[in-house]
N, C-alpha and C positions, 0 to 999 in steps of 0.2 A: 465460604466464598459465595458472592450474590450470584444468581445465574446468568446475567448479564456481565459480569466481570472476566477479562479475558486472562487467562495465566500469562507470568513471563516467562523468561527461555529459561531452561536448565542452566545451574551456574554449579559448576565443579566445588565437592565440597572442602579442596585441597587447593592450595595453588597448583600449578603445574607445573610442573616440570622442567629445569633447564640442562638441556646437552648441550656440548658443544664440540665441532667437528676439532679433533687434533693428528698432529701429526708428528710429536714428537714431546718428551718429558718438561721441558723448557711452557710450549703450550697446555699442556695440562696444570701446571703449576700456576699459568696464568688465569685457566681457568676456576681452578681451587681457591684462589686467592681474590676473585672477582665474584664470585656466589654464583657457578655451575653446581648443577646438585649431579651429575655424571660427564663422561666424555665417552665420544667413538673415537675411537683411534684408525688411522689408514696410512697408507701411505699414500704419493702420487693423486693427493687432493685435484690436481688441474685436470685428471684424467679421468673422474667421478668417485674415485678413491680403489686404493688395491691393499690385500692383503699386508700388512707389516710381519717384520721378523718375528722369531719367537725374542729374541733376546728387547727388541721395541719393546714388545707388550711387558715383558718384565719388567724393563725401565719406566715403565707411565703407570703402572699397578704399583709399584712403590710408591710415587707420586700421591697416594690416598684416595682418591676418587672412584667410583665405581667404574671400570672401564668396560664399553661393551665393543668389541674388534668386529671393524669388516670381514668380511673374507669375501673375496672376489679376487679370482686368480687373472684376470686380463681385462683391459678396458673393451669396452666398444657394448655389444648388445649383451643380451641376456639368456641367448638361446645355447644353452650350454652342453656339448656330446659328451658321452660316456667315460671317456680321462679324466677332463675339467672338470666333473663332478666328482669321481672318484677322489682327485686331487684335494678339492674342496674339502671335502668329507675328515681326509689328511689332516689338512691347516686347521680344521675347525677343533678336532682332536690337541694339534698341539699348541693354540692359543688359549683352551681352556686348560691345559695341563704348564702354561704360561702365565696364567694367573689372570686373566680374561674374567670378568663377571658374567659376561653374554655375549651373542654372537651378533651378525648383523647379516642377512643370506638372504639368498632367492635365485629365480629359476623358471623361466618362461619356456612356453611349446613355442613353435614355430609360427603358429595361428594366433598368438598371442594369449592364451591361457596360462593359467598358473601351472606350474610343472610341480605337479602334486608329490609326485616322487620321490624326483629329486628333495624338495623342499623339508617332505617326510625323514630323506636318509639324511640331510645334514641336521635337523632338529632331533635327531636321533645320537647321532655323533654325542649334537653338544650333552645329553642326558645321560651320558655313559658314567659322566665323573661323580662320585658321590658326595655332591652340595648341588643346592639351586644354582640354574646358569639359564639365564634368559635369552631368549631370541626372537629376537626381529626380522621381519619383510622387511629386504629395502627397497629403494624406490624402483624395484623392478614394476610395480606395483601399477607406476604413473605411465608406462610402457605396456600395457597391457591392455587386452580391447575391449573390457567394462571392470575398469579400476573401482567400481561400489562390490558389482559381483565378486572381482577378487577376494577381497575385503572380507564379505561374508564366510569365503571358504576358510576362514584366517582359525577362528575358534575351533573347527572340527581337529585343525592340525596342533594342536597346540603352542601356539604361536602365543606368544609376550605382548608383543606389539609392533605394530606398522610405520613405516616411515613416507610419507607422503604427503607430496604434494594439491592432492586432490586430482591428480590428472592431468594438471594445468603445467606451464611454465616457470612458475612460482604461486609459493600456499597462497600469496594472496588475492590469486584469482581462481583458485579453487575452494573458495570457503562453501558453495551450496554441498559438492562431492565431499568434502570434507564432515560437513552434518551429517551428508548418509552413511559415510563411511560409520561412524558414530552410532550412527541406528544400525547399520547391517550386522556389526561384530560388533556384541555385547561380550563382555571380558578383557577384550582385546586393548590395549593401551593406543589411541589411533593419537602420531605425534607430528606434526605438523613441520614439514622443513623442505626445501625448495629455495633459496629466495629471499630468506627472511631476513626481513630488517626490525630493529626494534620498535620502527614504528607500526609494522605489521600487527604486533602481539595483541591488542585489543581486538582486534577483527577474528583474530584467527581463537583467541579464547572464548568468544562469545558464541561461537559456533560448537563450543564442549571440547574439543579437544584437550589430551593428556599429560601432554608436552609439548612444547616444542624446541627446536635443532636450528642451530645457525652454525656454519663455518666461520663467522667471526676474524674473516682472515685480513690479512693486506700485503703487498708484497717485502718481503724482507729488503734490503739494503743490499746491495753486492757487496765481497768483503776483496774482490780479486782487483788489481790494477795492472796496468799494461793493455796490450791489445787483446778484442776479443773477436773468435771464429763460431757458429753456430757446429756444435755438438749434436745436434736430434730434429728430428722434424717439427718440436716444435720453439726451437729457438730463434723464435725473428728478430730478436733485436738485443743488443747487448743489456738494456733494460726488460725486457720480458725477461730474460736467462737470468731467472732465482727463483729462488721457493717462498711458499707461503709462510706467514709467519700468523699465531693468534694476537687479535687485537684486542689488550685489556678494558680500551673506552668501549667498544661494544659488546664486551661481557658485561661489563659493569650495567650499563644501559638497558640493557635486555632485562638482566635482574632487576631492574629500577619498574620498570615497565610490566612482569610481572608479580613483583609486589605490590603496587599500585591497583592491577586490575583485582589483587586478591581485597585488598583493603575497601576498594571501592564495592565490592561486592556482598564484602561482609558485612557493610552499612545498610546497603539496599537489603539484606534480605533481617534486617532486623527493623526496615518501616514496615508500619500497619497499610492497609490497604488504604489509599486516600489520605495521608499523611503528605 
């Protein structure tokens, strides 16, 4: 390289990665069938996702895809007391004894640091079973009050990989945090979800990231007719009241987009310098 020539950016020597948020076997088959290379499984997507049953994960690990399960026993923050961890530690136990590939965890102080402990005893749980079972940070991560420092503490713990947004509201306006994340945690798989549309994936790949996660959703169709009453607090209107369902055109999409960026990549790093 001349001394005057400036390097380009690090380009992943793999594609990466596609997840995609499920919530029940019907969607994992869509995502099998659309070129997801894994899925998360939760329940209660609208709620930032909650633990599913044992018998769930049974049903979406038949399904073929590698399934990594949340566990998060209640929506709202992250600062979770001595039961709700305990409890955690539980689910984490019988999601991988449910046929779980990996976990999906985390566990904030009060102050907004990484609750090392906790995070410790549920990456402990899932290593009880004898096979490889990975586990991820999730986006407690973007909740946290220096989401790079997080980050860093990721490898000491033995952590898989990160689910983050960079801090931001969506990955794609965290793609600077998103670099560092990249550089703080060497090992650490940093996977990029937030937000993500397919037209995000070039931004957010050029940045190094390992993967990235989209919920992929839309709302399903009601299947009830007659009158409707609001059941829960969060039932405003007879059209809000349904569940998410996975959307095949932006699986498919997503894959298109990171196939592309792998193609286009592998072109560029077979020109000569000045070609």
């Amino acid at each position: 390289m001349a001394a005057d020539e400036v390097p380009g950016p690090t380009v992943p020597s793999q594609r990466p990665a596609l997840e995609i948020a499920v919530t029940s076997p019907a969607g994992a088959r869509v995502a099998l069938d659309h070129g997801a290379d894994r899925v998360e499984l939760c329940t209660g997507l609208e709620l930032g996702g909650l633990t599913p049953s044992a018998a769930l994960v049974e049903a979406v690990a038949a399904v073929g895809l590698p399934v990594q399960v949340l566990v998060r026993c209640r929506p709202g923050d992250f600062v979770h007391d001595a039961e709700e961890i305990a409890l955690m530690v539980a689910e984490v136990r019988s999601v991988i004894a449910s046929g779980a590939s990996g976990v999906v965890v985390g566990a904030l102080t009060a102050d907004g640091g990484l609750d090392t402990d906790a995070v410790a005893r549920l990456a402990a749980a899932a290593h009880e079973v004898g096979r490889p079972v990975e586990v991820t940070l999730h986006r407690a991560i973007d909740l946290s009050a220096d989401p790079v420092a997080t980050a860093a503490q990721l490898p000491a713990l033995g952590l898989t990989r990160v689910l983050t947004s960079g801090g931001a509201p969506a990955a794609g306006q965290g793609l600077a945090d998103l670099a560092a994340m990249v550089e703080a945690a060497p090992g650490v798989q940093v996977m990029a979800g937030g937000g993500v549309r397919p037209s995000d994936i070039p931004a957010l790949t050029a940045v190094g990231v390992a993967a990235v996660h989209l919920s992929a959703k839309r709302r399903a169709e009601p299947r009830r007719e007659g009158a409707w009453i609001p059941l829960g607090a969060s039932s405003a209107s007879a059209e809000q009241d349904t569940h998410f369902v996975t959307d095949p055109e932006v699986v498919a999409e997503a894959r298109r987009m990171l196939e592309s960026r792998a193609t286009g990549s592998s072109r560029s790093e077979g020109r000569r310098p000045g070609t």
